[in-house]
Steps between C-alpha positions, in 0.01 A plus 500: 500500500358610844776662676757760286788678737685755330713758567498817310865725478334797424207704347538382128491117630185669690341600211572185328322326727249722475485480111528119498214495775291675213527254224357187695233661715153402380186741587338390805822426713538672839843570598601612879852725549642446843803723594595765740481866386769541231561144370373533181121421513411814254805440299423158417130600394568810319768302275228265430246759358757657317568124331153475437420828332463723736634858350429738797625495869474252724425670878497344780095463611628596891246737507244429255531060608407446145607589120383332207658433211388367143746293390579163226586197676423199291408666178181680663479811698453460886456765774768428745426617856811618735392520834725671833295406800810644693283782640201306551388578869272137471400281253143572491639814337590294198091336497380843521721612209340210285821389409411156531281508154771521351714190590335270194547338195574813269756680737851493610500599872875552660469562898750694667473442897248220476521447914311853511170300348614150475157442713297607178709452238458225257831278507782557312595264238866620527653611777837723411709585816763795412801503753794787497834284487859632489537541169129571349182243576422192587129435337302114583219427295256249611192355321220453690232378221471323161550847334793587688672166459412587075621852545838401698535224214486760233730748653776605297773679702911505503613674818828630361518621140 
């Protein structure tokens, strides 16, 4: 499965997404969010740390470009990494952070506005583009590696409960 295209009706099929997203990723996966302000970039992510375990709130990192969070994805726990390079004035901002260390095997990192660094970030292995339709989202998921073709593969998700 390389290619998904979905569309979403609303926030709940958002969040299922999101929720189905966090049973088949695998530490070690980078995942990049592409979307215009509003489309559902920080939805989609916040459902899936709430699917994996994550009790507190989920903020946006707009400000802070990262937040950690220790969470279980495939029976272990994993620190997954959400990243906003929206305000990001140039990507050697993002070396100079030492953000970078933190793209490995152990880690989940999810990249909001990858185009701000894509010069110095690692690539993705799934790229998720979030369009505003008429009625709710359109989402595409594309795997770009081995680990994002297994991920896709394992991907649970029913767009209209």
């Amino acid at each position: 499965m390389q290619h998904l295209h979905l569309h979403l009706p609303d926030e709940a099929a958002t969040a299922r997404l999101g929720a189905g997203l966090a049973g088949a990723l695998a530490p070690g996966l980078t995942l990049y969010l592409h979307g215009d302000l509003g489309a559902g970039k920080t939805a989609l992510t916040r459902a899936l740390l709430h699917a994996a375990g994550h009790q507190g709130r989920v903020k946006s990192p707009t400000y802070t470009l990262a937040e950690p969070y220790e969470v279980k994805i495939a029976e272990r726990m994993v620190t997954v990494i959400h990243f906003d390079l929206y305000r990001m004035a140039s990507p050697e901002e993002f070396l100079d952070a030492g953000f970078r260390e933190h793209f490995n095997e152990n880690t989940v990192c999810i990249v909001e506005w990858p185009e701000k660094g894509e010069t110095v970030l690692p690539p993705p292995d799934i790229h998720i583009s979030l369009m505003i339709a008429q009625h709710g989202r359109d989402v595409e998921l594309r795997a770009l590696s081995d680990k994002g073709h297994q991920c896709l593969a394992r991907l649970k998700f029913a767009p209209n409960l």
